[in-house]
py3Dmol code that shows the C-alpha trace and the ligand (Angstrom):
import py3Dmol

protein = """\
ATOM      1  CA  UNK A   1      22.437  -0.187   2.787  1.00  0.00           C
ATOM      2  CA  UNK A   2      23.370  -1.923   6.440  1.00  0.00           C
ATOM      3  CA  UNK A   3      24.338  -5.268   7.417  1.00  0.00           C
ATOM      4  CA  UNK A   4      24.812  -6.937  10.207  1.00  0.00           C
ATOM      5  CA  UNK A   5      25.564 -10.649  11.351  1.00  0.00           C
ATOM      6  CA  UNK A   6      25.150 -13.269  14.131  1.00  0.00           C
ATOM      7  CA  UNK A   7      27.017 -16.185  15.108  1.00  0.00           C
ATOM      8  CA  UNK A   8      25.984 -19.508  15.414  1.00  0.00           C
ATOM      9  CA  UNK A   9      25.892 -21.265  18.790  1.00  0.00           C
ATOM     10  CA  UNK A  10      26.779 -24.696  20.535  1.00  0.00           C
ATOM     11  CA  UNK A  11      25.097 -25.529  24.088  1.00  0.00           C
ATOM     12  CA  UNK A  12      27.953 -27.218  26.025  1.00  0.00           C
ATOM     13  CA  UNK A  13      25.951 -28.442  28.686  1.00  0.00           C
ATOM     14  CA  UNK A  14      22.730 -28.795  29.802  1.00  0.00           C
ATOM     15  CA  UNK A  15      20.372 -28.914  26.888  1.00  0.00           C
ATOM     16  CA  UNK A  16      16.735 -30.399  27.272  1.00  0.00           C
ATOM     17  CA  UNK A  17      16.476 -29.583  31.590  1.00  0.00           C
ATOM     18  CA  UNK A  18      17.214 -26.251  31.000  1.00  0.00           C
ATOM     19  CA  UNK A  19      13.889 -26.250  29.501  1.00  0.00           C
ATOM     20  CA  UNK A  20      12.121 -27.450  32.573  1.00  0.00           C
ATOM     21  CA  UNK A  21      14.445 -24.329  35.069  1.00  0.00           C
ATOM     22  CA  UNK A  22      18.011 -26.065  35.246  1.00  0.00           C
ATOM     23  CA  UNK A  23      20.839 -23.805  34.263  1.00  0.00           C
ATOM     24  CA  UNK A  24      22.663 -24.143  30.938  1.00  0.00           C
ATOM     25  CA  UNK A  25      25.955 -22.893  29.494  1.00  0.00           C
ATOM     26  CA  UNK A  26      26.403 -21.841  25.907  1.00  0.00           C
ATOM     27  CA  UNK A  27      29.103 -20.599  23.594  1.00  0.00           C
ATOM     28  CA  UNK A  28      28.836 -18.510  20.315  1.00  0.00           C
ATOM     29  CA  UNK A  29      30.443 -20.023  17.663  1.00  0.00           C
ATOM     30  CA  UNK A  30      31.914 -17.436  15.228  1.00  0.00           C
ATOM     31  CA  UNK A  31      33.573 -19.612  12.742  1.00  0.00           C
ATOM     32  CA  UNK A  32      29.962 -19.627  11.389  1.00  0.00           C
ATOM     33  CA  UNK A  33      27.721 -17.238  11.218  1.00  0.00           C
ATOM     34  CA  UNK A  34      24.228 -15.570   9.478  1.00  0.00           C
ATOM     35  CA  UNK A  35      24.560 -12.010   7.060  1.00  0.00           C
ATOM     36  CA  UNK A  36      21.856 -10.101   6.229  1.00  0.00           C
ATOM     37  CA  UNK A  37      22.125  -7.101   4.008  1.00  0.00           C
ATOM     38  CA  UNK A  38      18.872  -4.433   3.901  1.00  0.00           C
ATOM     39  CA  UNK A  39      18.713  -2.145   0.982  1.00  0.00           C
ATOM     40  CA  UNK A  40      16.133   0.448  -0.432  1.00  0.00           C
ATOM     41  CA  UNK A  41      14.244  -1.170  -3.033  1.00  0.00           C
ATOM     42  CA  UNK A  42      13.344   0.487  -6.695  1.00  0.00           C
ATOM     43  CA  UNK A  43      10.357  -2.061  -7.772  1.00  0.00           C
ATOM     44  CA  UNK A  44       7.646  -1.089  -4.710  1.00  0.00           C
ATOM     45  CA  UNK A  45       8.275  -4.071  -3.429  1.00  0.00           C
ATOM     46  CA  UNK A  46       9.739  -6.182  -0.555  1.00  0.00           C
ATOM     47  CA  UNK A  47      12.213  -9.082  -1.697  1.00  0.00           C
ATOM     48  CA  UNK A  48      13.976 -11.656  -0.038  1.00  0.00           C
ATOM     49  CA  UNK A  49      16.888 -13.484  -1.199  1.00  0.00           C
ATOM     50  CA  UNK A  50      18.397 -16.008   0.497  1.00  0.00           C
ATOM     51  CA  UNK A  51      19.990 -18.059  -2.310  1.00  0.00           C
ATOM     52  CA  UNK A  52      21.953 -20.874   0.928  1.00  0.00           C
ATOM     53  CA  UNK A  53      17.525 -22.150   0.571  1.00  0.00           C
ATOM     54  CA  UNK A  54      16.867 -21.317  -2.660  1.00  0.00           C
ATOM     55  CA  UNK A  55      14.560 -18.550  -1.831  1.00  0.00           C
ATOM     56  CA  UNK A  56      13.732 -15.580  -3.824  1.00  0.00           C
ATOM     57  CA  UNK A  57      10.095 -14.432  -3.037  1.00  0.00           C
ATOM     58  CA  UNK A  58       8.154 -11.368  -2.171  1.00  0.00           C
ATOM     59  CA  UNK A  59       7.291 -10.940   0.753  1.00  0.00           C
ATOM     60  CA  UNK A  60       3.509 -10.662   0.453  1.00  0.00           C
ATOM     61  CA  UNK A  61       3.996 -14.246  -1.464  1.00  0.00           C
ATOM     62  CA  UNK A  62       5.401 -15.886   1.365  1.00  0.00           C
ATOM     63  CA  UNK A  63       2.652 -17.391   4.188  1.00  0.00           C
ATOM     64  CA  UNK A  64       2.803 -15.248   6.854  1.00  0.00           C
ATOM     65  CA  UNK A  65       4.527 -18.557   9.370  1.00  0.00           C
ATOM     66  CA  UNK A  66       7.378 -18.571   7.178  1.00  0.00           C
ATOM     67  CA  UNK A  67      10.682 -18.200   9.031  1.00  0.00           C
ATOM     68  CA  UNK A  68      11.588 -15.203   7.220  1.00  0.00           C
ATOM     69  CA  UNK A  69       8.371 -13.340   6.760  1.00  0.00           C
ATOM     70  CA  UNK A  70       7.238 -14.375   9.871  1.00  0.00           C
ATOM     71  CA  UNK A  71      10.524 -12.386  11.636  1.00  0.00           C
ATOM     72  CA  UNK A  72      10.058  -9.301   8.999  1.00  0.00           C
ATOM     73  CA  UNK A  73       6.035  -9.114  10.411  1.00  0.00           C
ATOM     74  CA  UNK A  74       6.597  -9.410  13.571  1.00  0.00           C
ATOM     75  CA  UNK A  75       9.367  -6.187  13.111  1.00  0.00           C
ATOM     76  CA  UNK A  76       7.233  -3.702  11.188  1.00  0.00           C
ATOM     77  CA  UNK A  77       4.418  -4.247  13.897  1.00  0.00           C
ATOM     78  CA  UNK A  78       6.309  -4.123  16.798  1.00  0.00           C
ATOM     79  CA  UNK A  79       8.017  -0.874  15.845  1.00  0.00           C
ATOM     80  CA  UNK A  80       4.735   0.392  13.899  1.00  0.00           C
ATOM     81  CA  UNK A  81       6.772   0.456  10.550  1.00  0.00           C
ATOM     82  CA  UNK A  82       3.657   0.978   8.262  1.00  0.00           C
ATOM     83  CA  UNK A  83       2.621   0.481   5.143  1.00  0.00           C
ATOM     84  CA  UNK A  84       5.369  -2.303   4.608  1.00  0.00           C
ATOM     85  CA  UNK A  85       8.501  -0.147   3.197  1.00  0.00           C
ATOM     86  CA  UNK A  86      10.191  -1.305  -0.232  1.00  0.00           C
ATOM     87  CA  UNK A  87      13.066  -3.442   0.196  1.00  0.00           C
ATOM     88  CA  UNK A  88      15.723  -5.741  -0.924  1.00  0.00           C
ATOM     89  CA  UNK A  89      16.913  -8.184   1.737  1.00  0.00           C
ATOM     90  CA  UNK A  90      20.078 -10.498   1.471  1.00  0.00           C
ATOM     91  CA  UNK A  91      20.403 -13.671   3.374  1.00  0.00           C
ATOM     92  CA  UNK A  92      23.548 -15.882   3.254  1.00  0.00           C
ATOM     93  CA  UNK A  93      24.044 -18.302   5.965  1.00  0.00           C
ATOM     94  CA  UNK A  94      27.247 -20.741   6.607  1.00  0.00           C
ATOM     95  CA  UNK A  95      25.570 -22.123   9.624  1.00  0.00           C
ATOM     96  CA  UNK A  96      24.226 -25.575   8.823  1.00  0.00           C
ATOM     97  CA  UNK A  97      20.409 -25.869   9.261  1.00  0.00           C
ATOM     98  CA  UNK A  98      18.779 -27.572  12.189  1.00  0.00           C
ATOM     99  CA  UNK A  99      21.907 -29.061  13.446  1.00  0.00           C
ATOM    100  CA  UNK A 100      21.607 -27.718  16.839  1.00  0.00           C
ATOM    101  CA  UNK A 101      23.935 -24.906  15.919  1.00  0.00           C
ATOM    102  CA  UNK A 102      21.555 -22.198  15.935  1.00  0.00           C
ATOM    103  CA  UNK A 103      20.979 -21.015  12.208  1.00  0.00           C
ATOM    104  CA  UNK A 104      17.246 -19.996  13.114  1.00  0.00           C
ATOM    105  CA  UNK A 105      18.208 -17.597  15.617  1.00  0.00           C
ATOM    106  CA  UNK A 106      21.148 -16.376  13.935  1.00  0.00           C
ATOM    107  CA  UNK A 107      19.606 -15.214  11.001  1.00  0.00           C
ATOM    108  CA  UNK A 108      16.715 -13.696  12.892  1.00  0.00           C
ATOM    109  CA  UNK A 109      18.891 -11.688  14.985  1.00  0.00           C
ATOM    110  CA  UNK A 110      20.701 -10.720  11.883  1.00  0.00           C
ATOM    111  CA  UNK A 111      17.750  -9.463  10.552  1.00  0.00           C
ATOM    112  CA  UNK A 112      16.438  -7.187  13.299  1.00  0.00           C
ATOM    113  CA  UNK A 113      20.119  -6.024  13.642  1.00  0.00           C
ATOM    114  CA  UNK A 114      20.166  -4.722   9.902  1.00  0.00           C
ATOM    115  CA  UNK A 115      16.295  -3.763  10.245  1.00  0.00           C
ATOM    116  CA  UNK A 116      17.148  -2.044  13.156  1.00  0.00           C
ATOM    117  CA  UNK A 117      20.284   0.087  11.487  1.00  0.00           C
ATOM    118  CA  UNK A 118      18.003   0.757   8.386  1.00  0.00           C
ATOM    119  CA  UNK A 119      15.034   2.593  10.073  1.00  0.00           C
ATOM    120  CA  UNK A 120      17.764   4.300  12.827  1.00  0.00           C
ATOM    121  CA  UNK A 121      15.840   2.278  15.410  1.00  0.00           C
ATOM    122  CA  UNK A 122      19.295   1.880  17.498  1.00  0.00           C
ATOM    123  CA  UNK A 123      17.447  -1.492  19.325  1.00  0.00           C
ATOM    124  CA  UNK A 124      19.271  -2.414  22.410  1.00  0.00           C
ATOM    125  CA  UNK A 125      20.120  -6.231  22.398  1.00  0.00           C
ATOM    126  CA  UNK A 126      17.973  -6.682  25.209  1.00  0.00           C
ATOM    127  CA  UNK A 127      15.367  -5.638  22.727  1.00  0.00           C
ATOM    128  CA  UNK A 128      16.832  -7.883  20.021  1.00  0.00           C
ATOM    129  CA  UNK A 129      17.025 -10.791  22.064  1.00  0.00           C
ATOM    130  CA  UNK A 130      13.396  -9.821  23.399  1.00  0.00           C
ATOM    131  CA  UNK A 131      11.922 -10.169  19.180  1.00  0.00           C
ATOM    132  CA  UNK A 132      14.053 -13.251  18.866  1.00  0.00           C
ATOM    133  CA  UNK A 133      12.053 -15.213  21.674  1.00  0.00           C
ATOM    134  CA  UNK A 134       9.299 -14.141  20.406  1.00  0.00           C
ATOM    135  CA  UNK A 135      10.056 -15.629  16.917  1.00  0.00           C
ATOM    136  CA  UNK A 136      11.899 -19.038  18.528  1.00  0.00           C
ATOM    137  CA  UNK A 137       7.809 -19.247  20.412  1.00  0.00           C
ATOM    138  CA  UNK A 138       6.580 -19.185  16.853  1.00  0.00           C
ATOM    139  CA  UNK A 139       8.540 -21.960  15.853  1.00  0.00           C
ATOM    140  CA  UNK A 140       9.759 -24.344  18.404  1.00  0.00           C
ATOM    141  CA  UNK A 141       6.804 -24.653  20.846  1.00  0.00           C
ATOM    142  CA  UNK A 142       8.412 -24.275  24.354  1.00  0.00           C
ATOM    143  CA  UNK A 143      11.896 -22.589  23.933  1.00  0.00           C
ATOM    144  CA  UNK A 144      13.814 -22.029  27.120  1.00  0.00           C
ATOM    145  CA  UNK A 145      15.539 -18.883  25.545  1.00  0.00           C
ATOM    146  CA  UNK A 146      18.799 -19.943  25.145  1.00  0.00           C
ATOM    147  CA  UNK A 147      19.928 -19.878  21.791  1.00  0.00           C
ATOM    148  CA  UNK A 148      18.408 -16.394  21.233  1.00  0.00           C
ATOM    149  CA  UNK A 149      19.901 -15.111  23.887  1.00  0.00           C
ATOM    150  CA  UNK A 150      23.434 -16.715  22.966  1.00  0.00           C
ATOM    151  CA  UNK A 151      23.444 -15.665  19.717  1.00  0.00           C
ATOM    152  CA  UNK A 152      21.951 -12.045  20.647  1.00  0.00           C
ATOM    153  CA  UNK A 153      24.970 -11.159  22.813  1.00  0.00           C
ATOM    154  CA  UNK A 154      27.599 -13.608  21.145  1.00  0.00           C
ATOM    155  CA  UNK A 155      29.300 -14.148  24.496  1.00  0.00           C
ATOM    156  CA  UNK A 156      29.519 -17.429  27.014  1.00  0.00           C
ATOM    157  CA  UNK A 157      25.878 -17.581  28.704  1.00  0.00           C
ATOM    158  CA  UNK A 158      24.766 -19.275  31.916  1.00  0.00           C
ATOM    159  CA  UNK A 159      21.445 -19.403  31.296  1.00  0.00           C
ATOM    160  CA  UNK A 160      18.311 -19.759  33.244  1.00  0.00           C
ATOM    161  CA  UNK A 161      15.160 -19.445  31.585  1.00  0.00           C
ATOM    162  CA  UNK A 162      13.715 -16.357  32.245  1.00  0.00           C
ATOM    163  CA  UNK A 163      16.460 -14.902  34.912  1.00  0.00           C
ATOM    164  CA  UNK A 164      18.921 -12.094  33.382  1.00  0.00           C
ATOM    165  CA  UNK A 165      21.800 -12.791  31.168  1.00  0.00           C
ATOM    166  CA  UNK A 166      24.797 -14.045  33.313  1.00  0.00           C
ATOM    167  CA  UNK A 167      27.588 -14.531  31.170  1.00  0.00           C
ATOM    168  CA  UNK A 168      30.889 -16.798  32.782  1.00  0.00           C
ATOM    169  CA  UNK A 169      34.634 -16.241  32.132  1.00  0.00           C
ATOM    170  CA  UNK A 170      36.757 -18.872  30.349  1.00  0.00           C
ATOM    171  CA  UNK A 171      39.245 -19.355  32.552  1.00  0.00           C
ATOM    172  CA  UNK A 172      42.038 -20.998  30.420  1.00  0.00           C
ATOM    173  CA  UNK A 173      40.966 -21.586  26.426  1.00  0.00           C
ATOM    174  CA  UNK A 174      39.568 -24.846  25.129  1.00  0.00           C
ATOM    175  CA  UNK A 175      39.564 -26.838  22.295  1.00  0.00           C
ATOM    176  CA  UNK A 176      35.752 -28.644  21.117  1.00  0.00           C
ATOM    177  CA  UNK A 177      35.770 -30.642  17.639  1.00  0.00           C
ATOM    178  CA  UNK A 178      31.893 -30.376  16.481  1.00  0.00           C
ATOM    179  CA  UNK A 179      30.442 -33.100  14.368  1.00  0.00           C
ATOM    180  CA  UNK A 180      27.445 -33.219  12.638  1.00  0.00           C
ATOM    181  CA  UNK A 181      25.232 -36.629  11.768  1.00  0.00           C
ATOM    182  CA  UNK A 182      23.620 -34.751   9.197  1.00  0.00           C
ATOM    183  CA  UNK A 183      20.596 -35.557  10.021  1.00  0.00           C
ATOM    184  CA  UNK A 184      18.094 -32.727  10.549  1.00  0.00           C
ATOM    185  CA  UNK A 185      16.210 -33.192  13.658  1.00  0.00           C
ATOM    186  CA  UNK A 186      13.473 -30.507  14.521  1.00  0.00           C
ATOM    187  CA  UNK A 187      14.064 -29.741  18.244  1.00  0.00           C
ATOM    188  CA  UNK A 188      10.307 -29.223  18.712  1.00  0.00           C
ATOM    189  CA  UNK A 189       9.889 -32.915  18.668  1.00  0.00           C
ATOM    190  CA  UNK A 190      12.739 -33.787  20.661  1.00  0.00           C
ATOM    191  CA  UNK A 191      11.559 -31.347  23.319  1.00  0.00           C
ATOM    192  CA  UNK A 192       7.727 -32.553  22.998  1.00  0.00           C
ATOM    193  CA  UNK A 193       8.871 -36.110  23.681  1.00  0.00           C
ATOM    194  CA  UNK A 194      11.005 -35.463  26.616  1.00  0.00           C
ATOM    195  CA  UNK A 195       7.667 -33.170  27.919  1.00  0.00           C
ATOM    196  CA  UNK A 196       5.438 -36.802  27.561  1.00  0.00           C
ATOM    197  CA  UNK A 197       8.114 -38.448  29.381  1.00  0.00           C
ATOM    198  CA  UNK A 198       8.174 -35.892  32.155  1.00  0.00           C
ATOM    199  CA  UNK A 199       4.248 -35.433  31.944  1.00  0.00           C
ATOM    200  CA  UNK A 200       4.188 -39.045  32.687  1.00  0.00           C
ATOM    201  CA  UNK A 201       6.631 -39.498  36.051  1.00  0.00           C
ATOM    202  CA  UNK A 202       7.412 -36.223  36.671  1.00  0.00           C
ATOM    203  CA  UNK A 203       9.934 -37.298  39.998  1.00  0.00           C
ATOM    204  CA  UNK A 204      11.751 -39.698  37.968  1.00  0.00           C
ATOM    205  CA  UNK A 205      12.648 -37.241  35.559  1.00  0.00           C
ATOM    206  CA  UNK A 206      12.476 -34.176  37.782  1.00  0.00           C
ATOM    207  CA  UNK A 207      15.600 -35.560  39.432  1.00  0.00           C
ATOM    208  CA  UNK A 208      17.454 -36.417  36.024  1.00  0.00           C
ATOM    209  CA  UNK A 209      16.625 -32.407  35.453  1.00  0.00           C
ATOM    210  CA  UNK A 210      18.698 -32.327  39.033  1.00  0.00           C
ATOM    211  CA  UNK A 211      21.180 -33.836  37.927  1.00  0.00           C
ATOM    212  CA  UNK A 212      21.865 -32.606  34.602  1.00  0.00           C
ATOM    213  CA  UNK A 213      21.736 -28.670  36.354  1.00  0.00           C
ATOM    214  CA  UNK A 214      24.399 -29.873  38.848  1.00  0.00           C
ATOM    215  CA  UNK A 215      26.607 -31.549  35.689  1.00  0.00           C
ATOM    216  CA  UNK A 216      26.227 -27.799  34.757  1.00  0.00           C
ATOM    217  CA  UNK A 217      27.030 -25.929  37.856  1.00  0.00           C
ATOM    218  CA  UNK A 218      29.893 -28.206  38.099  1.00  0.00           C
ATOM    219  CA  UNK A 219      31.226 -27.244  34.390  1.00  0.00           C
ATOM    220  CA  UNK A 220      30.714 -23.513  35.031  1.00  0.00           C
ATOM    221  CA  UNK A 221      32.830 -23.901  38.352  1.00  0.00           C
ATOM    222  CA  UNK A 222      35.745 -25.910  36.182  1.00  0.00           C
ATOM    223  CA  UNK A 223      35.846 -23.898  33.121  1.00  0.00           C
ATOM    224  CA  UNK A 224      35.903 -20.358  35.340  1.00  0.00           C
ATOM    225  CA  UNK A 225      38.963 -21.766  37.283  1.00  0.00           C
ATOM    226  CA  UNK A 226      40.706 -23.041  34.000  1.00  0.00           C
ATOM    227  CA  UNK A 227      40.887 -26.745  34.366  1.00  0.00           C
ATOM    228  CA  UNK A 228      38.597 -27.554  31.391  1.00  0.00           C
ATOM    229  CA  UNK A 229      40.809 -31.279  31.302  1.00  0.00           C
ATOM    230  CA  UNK A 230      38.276 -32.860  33.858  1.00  0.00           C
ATOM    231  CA  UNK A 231      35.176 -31.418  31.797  1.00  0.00           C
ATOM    232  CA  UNK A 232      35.187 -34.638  29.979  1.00  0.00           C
ATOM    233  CA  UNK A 233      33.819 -36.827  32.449  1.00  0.00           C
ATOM    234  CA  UNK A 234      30.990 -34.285  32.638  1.00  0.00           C
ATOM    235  CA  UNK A 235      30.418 -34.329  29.425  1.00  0.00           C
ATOM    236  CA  UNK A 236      30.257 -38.230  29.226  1.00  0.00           C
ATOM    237  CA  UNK A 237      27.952 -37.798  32.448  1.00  0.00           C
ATOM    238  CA  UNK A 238      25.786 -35.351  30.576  1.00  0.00           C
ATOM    239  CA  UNK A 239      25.506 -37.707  27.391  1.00  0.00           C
ATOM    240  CA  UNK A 240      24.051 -40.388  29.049  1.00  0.00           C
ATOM    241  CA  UNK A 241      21.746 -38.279  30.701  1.00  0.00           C
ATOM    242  CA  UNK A 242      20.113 -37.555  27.846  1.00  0.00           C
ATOM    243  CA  UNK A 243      20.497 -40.769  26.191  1.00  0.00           C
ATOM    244  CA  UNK A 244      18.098 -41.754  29.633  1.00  0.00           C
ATOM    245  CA  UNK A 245      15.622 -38.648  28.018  1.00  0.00           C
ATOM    246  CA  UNK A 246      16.302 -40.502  24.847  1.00  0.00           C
ATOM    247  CA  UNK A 247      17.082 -37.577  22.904  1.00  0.00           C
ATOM    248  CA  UNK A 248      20.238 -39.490  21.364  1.00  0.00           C
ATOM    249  CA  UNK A 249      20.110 -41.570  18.539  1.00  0.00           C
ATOM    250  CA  UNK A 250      22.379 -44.338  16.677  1.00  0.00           C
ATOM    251  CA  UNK A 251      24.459 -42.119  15.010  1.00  0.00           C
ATOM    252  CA  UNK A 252      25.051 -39.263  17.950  1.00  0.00           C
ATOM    253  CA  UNK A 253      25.872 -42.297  20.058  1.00  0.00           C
ATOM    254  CA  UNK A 254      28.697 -43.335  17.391  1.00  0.00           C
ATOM    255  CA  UNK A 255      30.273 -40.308  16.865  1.00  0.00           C
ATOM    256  CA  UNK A 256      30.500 -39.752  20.282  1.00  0.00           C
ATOM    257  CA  UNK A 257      31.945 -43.445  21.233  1.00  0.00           C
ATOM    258  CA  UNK A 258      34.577 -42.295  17.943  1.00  0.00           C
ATOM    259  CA  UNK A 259      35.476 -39.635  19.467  1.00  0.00           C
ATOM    260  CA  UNK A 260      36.359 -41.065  22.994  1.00  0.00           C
ATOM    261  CA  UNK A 261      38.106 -43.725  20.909  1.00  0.00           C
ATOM    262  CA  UNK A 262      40.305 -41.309  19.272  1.00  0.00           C
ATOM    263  CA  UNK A 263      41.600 -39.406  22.216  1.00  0.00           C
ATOM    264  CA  UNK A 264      38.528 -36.882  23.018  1.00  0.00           C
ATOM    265  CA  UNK A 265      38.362 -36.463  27.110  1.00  0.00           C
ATOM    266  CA  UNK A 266      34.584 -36.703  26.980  1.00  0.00           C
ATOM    267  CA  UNK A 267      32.188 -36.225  24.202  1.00  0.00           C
ATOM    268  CA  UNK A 268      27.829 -35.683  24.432  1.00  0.00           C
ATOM    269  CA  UNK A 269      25.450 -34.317  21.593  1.00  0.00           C
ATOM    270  CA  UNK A 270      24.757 -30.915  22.022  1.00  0.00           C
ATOM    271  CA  UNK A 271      21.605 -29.439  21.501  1.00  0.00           C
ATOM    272  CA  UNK A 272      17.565 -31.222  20.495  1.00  0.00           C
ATOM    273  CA  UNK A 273      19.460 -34.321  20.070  1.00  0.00           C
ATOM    274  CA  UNK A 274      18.060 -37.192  17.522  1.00  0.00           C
ATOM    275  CA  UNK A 275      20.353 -35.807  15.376  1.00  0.00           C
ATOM    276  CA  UNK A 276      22.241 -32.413  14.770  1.00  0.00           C
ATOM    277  CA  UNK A 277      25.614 -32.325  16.327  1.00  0.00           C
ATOM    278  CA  UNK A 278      27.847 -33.605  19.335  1.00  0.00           C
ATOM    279  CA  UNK A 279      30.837 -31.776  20.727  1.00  0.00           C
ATOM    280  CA  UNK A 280      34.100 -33.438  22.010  1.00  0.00           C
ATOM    281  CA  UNK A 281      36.669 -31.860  23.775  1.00  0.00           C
ATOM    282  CA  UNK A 282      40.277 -32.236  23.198  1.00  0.00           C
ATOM    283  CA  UNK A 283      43.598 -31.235  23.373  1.00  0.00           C
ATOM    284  CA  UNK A 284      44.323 -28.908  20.381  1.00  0.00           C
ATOM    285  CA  UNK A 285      47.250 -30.940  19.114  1.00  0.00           C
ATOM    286  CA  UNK A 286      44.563 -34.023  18.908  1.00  0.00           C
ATOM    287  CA  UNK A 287      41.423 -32.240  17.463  1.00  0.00           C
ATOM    288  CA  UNK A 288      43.189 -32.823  14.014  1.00  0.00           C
ATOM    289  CA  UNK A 289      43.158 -36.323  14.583  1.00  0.00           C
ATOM    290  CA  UNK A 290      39.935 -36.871  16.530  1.00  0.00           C
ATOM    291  CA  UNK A 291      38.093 -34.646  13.903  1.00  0.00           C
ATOM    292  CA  UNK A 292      39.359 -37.063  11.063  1.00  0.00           C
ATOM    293  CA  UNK A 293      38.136 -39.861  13.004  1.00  0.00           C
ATOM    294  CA  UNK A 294      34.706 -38.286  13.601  1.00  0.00           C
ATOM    295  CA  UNK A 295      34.644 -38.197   9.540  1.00  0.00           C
ATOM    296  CA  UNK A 296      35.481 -41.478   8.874  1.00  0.00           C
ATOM    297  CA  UNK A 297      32.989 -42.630  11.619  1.00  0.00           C
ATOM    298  CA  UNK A 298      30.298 -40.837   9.409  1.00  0.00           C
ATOM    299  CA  UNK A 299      30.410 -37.268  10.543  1.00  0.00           C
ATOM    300  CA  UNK A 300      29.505 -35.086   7.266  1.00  0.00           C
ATOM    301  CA  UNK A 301      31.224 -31.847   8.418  1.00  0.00           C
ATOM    302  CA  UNK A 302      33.016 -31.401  11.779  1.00  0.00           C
ATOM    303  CA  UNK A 303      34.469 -27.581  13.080  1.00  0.00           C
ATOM    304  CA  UNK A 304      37.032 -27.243  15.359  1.00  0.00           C
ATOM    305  CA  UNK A 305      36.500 -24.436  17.676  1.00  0.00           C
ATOM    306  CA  UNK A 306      38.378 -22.960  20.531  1.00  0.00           C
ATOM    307  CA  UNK A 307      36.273 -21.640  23.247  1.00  0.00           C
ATOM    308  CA  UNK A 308      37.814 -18.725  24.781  1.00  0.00           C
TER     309      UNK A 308
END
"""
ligand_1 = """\
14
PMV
O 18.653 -27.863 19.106
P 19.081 -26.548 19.649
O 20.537 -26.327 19.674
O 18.298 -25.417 19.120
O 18.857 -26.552 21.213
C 17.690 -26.832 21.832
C 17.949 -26.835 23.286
C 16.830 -27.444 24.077
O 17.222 -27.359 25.432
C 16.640 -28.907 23.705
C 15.520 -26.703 23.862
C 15.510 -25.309 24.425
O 14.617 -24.553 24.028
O 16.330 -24.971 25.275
"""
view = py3Dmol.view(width=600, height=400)
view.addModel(protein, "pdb")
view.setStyle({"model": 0}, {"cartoon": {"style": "trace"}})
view.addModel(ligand_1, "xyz")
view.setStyle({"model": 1}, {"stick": {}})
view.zoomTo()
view.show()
């Protein structure tokens, strides 16, 4: 039997223009996190359970785009694992489902990381990370890369799409409350709308792209050095950024005006937007109180995290 796991993820800044080249920094998120257990099975068979969906299927049931099957196919061809062995694979989650918190790429990278231990395949996470994008392509149109790659190595990323991993320090630790709408919004067509935007007045929004990568360079500088306090105003820069993409919504917009109210030092949704989650950032004596405000402003779960 192995197992292995993968945290979830929350984009601090940067989301949406790091599609279109701008930088973007990411944190792992460990409170939450995918498990995926790989045993021999005795039936002749290959089954998934993954009870957190209410899944229990064959594999050779299961349309070949599924999530699941579509991550298992794309691992027995790429490491010519033929005919399809007999197995028994466990999937629990805790990471709320497209929320922006990276769930899909978490439990794909949990599953080549216990497919990988199983057949003694010893895959690097370069590799890993490599299969991931692959799968994130399958499913969410234009990726930039960033939540596989987050999730693969489970550090701080500065990411550029397609440029090598450069992780950044924390310089002093920092305290985010995450709330989610709870409303699942597929990031495919958040990103496709921002792409008809751009595709129609491509300077206008070229420069908002400029703008958001300089929020980020900015943040990268401030939370290196330690003096996360004056992220905020970035982070209230950053949100109505993308409220300009229109990637926010009603409700993101709320939470985030809640959390301001209640003593956050800047707040922005995080991630495809439309829905999902927003971050605020605190002082860690008020993210007890912010978070309860974030609740009774609607918020149907909210994690407090310290990024360190
Ligand atoms: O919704 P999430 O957290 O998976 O993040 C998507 C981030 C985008 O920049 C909107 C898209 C991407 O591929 O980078």
């Amino acid at each position: 039997m192995t197992h292995a796991f993968a945290p979830g993820k929350i984009i601090l800044f940067g989301e949406h223009a790091v599609v279109y080249g701008r930088p973007a920094l990411a944190v792992p998120v460990t409170q939450i996190h995918a498990d995926v257990e790989v045993t021999a099975s005795r039936d002749a068979q290959t089954w998934i359970h993954a009870p957190d969906v209410n899944l229990h299927a064959e594999l050779n049931t299961l349309p070949s785009d599924h999530p699941i099957a579509s991550v298992l196919h794309n691992f027995f061809f790429a490491f010519g694992i033929s005919p399809i062995p007999s197995l028994d694979i466990s999937i629990t989650s805790t990471i709320p489902v497209a929320s922006g918190l990276g769930s899909g790429a978490a439990v794909t990278v949990a599953l080549f990381r216990a497919l990988s231990s199983f057949f003694f395949l010893d895959l690097t996470n370069e590799q890993i990370n490599q299969q991931a994008y692959e799968i994130e392509k399958l499913h969410h149109g234009t990726p930039s890369g960033i939540d596989n790659t987050v999730v693969t190595y489970a550090r701080p990323v500065y990411f550029i799409k397609g440029q090598p991993i450069e992780t950044f320090k924390v310089g002093a630790p920092f305290t985010l409350v995450i709330a989610d709408t709870g409303i699942s919004a597929p990031t495919k067509e958040a990103v496709g709308d921002v792409r008809m935007l751009w595709e129609a007045d491509k300077a206008k929004w070229e420069k908002v792209f400029d703008e958001i990568g300089e929020i980020v360079r900015k943040a990268k500088e401030i939370i290196e050095n330690g003096e996360w306090k004056s992220l905020g105003a970035l982070m209230d820069a950053n949100h109505s950024l993308l409220q300009q993409l229109t990637v926010s919504s009603p409700e993101l917009d709320s939470l985030v005006e809640s959390a301001r109210r209640s003593g956050a030092s800047g707040a922005k949704l995080s991630g495809g937007g439309r829905g999902g989650n927003m971050i605020a950032l605190v002082e860690k004596e008020r993210a007890a109180q912010v978070s309860e405000a974030l609740l009774s402003a609607g918020a149907k779960r909210t994690i407090i995290t310290e990024v360190a």
